[in-house]
PAPABA-610895 format. One record per atom (N, C-alpha, C, O): residue in three letters; x, y, z; atom name; chain; residue number from 0. Coordinates in nm, 2 decimals, decimal comma, padded with zeros to 4 digits. Atoms other than C-alpha are relative to their C-alpha. Layout:
BEGIN
+------+--------+--------+--------+------+-------+------+
: resn :      u :      v :      w : name : chain : resi :
+------+--------+--------+--------+------+-------+------+
:  Ala :      X :      Y :      Z :   CA :     A :  NUM :
...
+------+--------+--------+--------+------+-------+------+
! end
This chain:
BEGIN
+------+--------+--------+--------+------+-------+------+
: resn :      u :      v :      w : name : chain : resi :
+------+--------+--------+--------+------+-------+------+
:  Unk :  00,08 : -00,12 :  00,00 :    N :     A :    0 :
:  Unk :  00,00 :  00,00 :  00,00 :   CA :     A :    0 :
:  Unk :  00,09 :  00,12 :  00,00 :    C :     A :    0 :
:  Unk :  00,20 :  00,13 :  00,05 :    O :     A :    0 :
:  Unk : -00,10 : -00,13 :  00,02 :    N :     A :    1 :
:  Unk :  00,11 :  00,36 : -00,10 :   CA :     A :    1 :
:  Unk : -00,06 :  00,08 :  00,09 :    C :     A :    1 :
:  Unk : -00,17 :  00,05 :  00,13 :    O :     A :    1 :
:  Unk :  00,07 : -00,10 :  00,00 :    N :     A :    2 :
:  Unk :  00,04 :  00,67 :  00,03 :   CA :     A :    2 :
:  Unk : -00,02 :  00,01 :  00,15 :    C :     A :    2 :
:  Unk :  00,04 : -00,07 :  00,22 :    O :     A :    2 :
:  Unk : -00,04 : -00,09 : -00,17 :    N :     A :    3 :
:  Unk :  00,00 :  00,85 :  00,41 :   CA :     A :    3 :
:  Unk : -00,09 : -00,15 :  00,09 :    C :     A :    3 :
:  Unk : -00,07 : -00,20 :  00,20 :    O :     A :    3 :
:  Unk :  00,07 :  00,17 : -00,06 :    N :     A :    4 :
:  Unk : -00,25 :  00,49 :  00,47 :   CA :     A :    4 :
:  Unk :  00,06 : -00,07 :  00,01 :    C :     A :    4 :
:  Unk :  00,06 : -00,11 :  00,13 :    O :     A :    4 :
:  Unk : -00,12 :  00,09 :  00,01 :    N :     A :    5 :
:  Unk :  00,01 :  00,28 :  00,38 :   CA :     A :    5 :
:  Unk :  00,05 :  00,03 :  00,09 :    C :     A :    5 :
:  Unk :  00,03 : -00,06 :  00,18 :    O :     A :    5 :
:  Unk : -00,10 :  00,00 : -00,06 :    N :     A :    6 :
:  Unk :  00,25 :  00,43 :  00,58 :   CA :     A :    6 :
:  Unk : -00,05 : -00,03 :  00,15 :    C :     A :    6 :
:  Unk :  00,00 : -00,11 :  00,22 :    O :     A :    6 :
:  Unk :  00,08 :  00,00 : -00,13 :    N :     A :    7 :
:  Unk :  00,02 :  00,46 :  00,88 :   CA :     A :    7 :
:  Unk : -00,07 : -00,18 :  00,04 :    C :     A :    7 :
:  Unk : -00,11 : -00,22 :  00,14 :    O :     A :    7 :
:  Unk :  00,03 :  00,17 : -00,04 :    N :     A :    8 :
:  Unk : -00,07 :  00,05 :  00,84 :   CA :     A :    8 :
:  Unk :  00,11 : -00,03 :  00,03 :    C :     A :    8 :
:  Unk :  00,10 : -00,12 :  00,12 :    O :     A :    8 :
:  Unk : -00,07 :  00,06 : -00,01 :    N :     A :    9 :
:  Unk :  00,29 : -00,01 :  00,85 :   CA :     A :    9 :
:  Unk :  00,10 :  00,01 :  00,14 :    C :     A :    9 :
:  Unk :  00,17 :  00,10 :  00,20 :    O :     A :    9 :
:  Unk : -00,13 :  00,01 : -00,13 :    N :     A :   10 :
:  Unk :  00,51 : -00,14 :  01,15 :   CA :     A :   10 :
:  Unk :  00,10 :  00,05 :  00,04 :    C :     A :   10 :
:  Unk :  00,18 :  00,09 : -00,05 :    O :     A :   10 :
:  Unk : -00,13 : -00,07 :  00,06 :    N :     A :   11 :
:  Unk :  00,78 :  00,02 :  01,27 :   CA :     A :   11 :
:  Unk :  00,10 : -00,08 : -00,07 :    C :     A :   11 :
:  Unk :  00,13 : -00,04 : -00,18 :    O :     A :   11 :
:  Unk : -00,04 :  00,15 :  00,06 :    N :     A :   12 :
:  Unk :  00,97 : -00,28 :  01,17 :   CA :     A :   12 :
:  Unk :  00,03 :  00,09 : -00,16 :    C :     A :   12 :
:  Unk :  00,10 :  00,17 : -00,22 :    O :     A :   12 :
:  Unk :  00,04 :  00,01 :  00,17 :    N :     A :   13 :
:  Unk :  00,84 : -00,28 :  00,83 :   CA :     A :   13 :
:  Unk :  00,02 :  00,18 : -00,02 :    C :     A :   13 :
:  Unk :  00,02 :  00,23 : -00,14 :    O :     A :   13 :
:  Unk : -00,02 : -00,19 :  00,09 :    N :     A :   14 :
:  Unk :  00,89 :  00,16 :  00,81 :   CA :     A :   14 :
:  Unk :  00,13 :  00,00 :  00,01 :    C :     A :   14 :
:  Unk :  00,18 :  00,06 : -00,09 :    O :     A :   14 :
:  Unk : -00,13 : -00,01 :  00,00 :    N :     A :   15 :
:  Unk :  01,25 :  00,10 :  00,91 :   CA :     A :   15 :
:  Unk :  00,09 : -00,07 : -00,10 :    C :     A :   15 :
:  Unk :  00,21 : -00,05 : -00,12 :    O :     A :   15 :
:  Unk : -00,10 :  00,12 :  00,13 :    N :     A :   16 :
:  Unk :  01,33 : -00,19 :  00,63 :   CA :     A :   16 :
:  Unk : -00,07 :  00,14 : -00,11 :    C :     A :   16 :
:  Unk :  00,02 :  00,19 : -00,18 :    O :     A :   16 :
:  Unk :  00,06 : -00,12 :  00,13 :    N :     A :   17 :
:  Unk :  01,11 :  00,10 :  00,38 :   CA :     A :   17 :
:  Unk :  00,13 :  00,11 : -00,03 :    C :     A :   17 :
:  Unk :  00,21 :  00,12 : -00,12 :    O :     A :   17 :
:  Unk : -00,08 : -00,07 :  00,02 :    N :     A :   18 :
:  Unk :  01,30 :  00,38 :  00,53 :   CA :     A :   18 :
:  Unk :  00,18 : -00,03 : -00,06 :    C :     A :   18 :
:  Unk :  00,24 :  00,04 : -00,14 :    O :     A :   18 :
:  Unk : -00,15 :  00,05 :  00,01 :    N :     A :   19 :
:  Unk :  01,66 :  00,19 :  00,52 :   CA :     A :   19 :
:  Unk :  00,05 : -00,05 : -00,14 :    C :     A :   19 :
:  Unk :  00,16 : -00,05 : -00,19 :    O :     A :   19 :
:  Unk : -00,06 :  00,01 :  00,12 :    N :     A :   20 :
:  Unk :  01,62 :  00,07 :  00,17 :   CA :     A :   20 :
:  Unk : -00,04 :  00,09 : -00,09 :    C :     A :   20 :
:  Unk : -00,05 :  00,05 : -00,20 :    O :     A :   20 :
:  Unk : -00,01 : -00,07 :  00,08 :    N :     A :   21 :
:  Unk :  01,53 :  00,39 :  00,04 :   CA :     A :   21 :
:  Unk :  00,15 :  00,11 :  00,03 :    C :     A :   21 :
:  Unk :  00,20 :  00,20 : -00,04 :    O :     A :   21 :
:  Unk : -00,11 : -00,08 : -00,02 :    N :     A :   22 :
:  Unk :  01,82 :  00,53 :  00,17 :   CA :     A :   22 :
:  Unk :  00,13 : -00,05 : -00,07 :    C :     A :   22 :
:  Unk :  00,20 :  00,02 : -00,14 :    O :     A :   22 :
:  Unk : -00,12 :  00,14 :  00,10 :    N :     A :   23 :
:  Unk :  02,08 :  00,23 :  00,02 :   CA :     A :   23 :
:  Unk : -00,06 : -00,02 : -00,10 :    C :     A :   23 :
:  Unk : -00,03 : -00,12 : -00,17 :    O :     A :   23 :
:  Unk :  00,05 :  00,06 :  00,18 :    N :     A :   24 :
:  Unk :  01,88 :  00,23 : -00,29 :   CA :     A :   24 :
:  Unk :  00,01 : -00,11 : -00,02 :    C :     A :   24 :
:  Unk :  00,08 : -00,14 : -00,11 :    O :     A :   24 :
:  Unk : -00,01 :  00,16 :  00,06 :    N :     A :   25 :
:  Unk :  01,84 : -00,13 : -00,31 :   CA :     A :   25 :
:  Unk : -00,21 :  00,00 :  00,06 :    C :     A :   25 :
:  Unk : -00,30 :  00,07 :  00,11 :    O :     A :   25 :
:  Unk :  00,20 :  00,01 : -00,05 :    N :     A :   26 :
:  Unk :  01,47 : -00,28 : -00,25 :   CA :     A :   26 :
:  Unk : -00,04 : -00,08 :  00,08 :    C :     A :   26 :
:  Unk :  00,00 : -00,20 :  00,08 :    O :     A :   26 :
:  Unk :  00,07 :  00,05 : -00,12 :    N :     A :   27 :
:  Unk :  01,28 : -00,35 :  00,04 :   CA :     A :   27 :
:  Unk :  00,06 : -00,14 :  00,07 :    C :     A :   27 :
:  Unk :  00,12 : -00,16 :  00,18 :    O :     A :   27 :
:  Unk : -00,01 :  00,11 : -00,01 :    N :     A :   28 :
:  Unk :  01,30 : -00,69 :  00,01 :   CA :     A :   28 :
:  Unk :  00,16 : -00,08 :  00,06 :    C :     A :   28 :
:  Unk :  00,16 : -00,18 :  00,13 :    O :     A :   28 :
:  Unk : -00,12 :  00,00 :  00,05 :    N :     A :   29 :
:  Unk :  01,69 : -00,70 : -00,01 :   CA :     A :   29 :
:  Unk :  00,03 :  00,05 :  00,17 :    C :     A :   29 :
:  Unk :  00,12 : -00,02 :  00,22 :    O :     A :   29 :
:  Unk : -00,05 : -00,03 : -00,14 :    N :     A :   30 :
:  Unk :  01,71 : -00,53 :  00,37 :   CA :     A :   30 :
:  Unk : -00,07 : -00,12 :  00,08 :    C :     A :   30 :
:  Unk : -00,02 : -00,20 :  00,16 :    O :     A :   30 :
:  Unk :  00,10 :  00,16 : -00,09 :    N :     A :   31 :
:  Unk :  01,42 : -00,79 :  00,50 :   CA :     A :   31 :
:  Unk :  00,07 : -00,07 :  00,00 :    C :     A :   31 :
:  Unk :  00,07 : -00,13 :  00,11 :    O :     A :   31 :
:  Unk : -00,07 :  00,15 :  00,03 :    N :     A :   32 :
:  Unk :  01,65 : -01,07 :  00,38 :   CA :     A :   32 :
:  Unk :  00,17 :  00,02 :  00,12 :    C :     A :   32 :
:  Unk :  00,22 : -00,05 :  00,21 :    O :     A :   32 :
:  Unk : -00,11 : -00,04 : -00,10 :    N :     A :   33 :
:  Unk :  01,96 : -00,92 :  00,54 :   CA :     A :   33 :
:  Unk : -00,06 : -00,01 :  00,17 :    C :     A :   33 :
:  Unk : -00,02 : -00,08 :  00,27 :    O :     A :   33 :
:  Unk :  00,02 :  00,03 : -00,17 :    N :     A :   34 :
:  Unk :  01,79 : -00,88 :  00,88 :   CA :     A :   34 :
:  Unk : -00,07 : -00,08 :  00,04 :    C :     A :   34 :
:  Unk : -00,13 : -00,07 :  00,14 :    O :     A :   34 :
:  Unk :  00,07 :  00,07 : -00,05 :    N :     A :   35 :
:  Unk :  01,63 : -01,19 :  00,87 :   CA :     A :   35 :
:  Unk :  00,16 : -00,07 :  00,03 :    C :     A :   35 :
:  Unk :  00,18 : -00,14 :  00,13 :    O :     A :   35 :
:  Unk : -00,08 :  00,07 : -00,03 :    N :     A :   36 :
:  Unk :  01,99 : -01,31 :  00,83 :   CA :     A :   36 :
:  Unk :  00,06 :  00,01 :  00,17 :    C :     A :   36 :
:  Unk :  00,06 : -00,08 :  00,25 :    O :     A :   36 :
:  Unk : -00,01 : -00,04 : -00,12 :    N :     A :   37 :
:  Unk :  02,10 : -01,13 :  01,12 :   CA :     A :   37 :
:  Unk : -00,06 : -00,06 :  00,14 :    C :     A :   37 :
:  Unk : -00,01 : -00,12 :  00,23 :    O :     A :   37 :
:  Unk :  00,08 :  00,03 : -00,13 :    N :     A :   38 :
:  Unk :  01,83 : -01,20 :  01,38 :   CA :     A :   38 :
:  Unk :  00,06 : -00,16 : -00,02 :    C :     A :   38 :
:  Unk :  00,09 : -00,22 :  00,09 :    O :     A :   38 :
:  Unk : -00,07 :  00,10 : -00,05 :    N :     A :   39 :
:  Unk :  01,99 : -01,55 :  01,29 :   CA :     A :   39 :
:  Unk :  00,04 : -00,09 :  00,11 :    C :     A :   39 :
:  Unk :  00,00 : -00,19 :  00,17 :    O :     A :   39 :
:  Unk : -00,13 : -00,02 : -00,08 :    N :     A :   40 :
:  Unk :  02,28 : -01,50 :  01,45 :   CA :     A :   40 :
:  Unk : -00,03 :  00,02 :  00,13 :    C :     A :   40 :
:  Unk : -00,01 : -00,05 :  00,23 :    O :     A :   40 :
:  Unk :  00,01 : -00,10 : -00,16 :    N :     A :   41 :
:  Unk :  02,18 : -01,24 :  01,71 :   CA :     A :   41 :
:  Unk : -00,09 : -00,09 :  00,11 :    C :     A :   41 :
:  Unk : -00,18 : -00,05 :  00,18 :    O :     A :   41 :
:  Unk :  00,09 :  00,13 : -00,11 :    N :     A :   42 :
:  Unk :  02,04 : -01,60 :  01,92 :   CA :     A :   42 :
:  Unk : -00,09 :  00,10 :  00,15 :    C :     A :   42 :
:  Unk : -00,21 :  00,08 :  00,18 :    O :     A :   42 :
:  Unk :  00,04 : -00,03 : -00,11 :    N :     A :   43 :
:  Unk :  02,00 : -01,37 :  02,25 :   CA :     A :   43 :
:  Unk : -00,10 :  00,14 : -00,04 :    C :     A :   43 :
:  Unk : -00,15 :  00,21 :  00,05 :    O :     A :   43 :
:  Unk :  00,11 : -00,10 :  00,03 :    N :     A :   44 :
:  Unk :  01,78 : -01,08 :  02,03 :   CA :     A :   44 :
:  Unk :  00,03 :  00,12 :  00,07 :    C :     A :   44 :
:  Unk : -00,06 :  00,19 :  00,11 :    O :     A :   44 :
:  Unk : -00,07 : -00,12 : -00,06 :    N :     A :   45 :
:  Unk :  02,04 : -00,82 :  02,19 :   CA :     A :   45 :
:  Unk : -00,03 :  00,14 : -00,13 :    C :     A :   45 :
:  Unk : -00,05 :  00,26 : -00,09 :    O :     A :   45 :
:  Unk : -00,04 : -00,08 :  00,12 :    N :     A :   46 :
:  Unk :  02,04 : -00,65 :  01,83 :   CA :     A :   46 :
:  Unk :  00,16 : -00,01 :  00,00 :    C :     A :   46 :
:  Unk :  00,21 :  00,08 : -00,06 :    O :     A :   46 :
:  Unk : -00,14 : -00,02 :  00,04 :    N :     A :   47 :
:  Unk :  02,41 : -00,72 :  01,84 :   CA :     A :   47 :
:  Unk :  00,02 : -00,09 :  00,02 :    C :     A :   47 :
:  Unk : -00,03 : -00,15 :  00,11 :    O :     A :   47 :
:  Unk : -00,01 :  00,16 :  00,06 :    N :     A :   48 :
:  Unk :  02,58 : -01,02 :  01,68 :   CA :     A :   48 :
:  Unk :  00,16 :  00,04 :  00,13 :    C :     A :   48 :
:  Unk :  00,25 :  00,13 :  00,12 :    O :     A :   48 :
:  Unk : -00,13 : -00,05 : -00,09 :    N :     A :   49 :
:  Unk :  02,87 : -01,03 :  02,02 :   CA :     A :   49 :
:  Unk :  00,11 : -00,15 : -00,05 :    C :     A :   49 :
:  Unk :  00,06 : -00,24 : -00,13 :    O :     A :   49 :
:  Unk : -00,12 :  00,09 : -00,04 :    N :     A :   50 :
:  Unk :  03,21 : -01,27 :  02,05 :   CA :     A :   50 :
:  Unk : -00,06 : -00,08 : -00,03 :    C :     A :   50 :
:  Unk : -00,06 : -00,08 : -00,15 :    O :     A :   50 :
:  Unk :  00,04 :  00,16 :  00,06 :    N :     A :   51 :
:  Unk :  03,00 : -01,65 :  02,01 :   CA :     A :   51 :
:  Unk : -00,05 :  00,02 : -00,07 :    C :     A :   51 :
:  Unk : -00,03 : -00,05 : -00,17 :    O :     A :   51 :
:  Unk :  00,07 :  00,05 :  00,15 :    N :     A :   52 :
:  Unk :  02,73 : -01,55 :  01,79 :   CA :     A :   52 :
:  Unk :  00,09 :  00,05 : -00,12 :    C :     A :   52 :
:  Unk :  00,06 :  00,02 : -00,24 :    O :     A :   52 :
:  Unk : -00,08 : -00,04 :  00,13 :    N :     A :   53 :
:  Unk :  02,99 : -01,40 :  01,56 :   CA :     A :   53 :
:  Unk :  00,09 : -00,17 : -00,03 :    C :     A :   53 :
:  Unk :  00,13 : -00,21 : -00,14 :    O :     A :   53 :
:  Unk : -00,12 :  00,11 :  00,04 :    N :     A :   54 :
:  Unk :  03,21 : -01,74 :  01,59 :   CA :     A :   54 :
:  Unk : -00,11 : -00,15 : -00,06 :    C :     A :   54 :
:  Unk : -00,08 : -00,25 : -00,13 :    O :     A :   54 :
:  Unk :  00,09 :  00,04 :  00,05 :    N :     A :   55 :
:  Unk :  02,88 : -01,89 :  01,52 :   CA :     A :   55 :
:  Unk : -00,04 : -00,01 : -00,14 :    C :     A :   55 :
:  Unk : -00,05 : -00,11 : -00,21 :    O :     A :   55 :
:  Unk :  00,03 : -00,04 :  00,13 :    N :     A :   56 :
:  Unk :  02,79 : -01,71 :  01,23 :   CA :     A :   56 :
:  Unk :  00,14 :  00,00 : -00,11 :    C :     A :   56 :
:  Unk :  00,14 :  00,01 : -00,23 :    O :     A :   56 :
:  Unk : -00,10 :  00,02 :  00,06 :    N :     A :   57 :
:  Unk :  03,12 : -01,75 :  01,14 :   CA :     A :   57 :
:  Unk :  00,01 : -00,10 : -00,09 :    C :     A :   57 :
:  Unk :  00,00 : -00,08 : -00,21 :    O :     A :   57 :
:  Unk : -00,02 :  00,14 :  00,07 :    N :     A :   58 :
:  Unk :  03,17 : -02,14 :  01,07 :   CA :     A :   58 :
:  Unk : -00,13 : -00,05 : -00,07 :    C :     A :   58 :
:  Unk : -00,13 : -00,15 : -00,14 :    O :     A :   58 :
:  Unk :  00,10 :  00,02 :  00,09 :    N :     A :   59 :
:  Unk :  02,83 : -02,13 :  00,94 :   CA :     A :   59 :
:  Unk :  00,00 :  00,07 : -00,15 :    C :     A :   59 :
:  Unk : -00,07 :  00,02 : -00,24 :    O :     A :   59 :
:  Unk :  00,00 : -00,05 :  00,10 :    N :     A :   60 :
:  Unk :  02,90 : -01,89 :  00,68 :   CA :     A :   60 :
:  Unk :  00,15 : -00,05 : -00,09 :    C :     A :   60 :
:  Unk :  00,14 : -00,04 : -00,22 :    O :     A :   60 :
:  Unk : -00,12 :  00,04 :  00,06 :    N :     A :   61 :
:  Unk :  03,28 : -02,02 :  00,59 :   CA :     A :   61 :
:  Unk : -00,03 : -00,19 :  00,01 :    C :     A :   61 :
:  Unk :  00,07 : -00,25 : -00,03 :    O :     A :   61 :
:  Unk : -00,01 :  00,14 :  00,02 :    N :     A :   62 :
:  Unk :  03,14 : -02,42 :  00,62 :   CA :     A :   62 :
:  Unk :  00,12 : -00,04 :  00,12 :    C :     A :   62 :
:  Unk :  00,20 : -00,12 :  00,07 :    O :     A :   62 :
:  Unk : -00,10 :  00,02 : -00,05 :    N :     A :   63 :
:  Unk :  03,37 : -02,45 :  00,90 :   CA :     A :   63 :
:  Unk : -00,05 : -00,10 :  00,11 :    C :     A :   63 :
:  Unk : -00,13 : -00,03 :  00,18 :    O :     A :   63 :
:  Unk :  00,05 :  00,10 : -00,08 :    N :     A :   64 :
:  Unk :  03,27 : -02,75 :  01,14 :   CA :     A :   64 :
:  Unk :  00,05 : -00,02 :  00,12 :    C :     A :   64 :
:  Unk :  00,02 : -00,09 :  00,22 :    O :     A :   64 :
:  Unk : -00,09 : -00,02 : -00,18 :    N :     A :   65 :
:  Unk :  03,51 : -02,68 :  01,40 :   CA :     A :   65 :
:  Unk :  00,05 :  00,13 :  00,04 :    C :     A :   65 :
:  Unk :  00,13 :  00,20 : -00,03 :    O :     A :   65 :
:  Unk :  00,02 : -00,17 :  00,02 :    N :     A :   66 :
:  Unk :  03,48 : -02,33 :  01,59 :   CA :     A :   66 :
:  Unk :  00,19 :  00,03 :  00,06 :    C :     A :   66 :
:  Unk :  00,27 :  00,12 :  00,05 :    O :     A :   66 :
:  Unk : -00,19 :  00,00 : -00,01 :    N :     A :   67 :
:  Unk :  03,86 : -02,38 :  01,69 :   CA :     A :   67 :
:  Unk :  00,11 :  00,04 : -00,10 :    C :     A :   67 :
:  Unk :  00,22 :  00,09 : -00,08 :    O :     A :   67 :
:  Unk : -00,08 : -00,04 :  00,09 :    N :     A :   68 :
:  Unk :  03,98 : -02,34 :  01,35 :   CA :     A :   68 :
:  Unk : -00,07 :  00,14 : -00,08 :    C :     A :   68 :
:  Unk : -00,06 :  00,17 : -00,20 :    O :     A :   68 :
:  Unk : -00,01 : -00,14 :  00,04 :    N :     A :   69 :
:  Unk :  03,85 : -01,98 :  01,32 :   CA :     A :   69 :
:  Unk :  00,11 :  00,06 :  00,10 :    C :     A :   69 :
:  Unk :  00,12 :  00,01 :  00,21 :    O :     A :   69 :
:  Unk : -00,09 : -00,06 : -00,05 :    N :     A :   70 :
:  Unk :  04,12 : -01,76 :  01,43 :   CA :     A :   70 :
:  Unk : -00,06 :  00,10 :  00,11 :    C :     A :   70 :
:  Unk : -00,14 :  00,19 :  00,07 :    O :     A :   70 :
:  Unk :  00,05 : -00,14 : -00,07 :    N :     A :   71 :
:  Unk :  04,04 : -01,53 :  01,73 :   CA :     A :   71 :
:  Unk :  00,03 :  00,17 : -00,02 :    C :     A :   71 :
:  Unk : -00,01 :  00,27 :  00,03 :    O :     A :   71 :
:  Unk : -00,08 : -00,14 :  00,06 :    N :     A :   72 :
:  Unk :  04,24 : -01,24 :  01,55 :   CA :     A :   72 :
:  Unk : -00,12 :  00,01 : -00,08 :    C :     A :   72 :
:  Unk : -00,13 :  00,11 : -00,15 :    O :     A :   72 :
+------+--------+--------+--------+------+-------+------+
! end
C-alpha cells in the first residue's frame, strides 16, 4: 500500500526496512533478507551479533565444522 495509509498501516519494523532501503537504494525486500539473516545470529535478540554469535555465524557462513579453527584475531 502507497500513500499516508500505507504508511500509517505499517510497523515500525516494516517503516524501518522502507526507510533503510530507500536510503541504500536497493529494494525492500533486499534489507528484509539481510535482517532476517542477522536476527539468525543475534540468538539472545540483543540487536548485536557479540564474540559467540559472531564465531557462530562464522563457521556457518565459511562451512567451518570446527569453531577452533576460526582464528580469534
Amino acid at each position: 500500500m502507497f500513500g499516508p495509509i500505507g504508511a500509517a498501516n505499517q510497523s515500525e519494523k516494516e517503516s524501518l526496512v522502507y526507510d533503510l532501503a530507500d536510503e541504500c537504494g536497493v529494494p525492500p525486500p533486499t534489507i528484509d533478507n539481510v535482517r532476517k539473516r542477522f536476527d539468525e545470529f543475534d540468538t539472545d535478540g540483543s540487536g548485536l551479533i557479540d564474540y559467540d554469535e559472531f564465531i557462530v555465524m562464522m563457521c556457518k557462513l565459511l562451512r567451518v565444522d570446527d569453531p577452533s579453527k576460526i582464528s580469534q584475531q
